[in-house]
C-alpha positions in Angstrom: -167.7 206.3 208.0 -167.2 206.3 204.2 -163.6 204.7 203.2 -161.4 206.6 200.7 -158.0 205.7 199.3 -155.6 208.9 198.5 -152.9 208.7 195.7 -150.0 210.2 195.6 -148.0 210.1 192.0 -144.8 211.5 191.3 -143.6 213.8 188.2 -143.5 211.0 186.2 -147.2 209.7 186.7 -146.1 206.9 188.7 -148.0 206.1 192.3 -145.2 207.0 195.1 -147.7 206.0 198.0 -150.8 205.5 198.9 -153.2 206.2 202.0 -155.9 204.5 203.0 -158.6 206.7 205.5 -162.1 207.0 206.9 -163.3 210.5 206.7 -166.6 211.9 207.4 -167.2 213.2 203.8 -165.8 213.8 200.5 -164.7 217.3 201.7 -162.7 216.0 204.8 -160.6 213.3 202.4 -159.9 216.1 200.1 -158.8 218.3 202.8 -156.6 215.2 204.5 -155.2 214.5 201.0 -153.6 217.9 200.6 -152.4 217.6 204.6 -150.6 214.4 204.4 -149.2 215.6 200.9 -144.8 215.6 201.3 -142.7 217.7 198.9 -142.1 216.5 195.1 -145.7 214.8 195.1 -147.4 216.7 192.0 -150.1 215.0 191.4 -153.1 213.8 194.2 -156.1 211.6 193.6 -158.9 210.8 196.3 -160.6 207.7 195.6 -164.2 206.6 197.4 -164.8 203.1 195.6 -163.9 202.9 192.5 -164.9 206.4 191.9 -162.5 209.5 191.3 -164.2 212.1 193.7 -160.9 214.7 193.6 -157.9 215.1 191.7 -154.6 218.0 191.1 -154.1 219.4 189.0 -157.4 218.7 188.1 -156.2 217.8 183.9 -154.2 215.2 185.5 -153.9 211.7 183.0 -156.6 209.0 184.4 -155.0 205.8 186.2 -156.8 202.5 186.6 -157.4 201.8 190.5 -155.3 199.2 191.6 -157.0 195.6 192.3 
């Protein structure tokens, strides 16, 4: 099962957690991002690699993948 890593940045642009998940697909760690998501997080990116596969708002400003 593929391994993705889901951001979760504040107002500010700044990462306020992180989650680390298997998931069948793409479409299930997009759907997992949104239900894990807790009030004030306004921005979400879903990582598989080092590869962007969602992000909202979707005009949100890049951010290098932690190492």
């Amino acid at each position: 099962m593929p391994s993705y890593d889901i951001f979760y940045l504040d107002s500010g642009g700044r990462v306020s957690s992180k989650v680390k998940a298997e998931c069948a697909d793409d479409r299930e760690a997009k759907i997992l991002a949104h239900a894990l998501k807790k009030k004030g997080r306004t921005r979400i990116k879903v990582w598989s690699g080092d590869t962007v596969i969602y992000q909202r708002p979707s005009i949100a400003p890049a951010f290098p993948l932690p190492g």
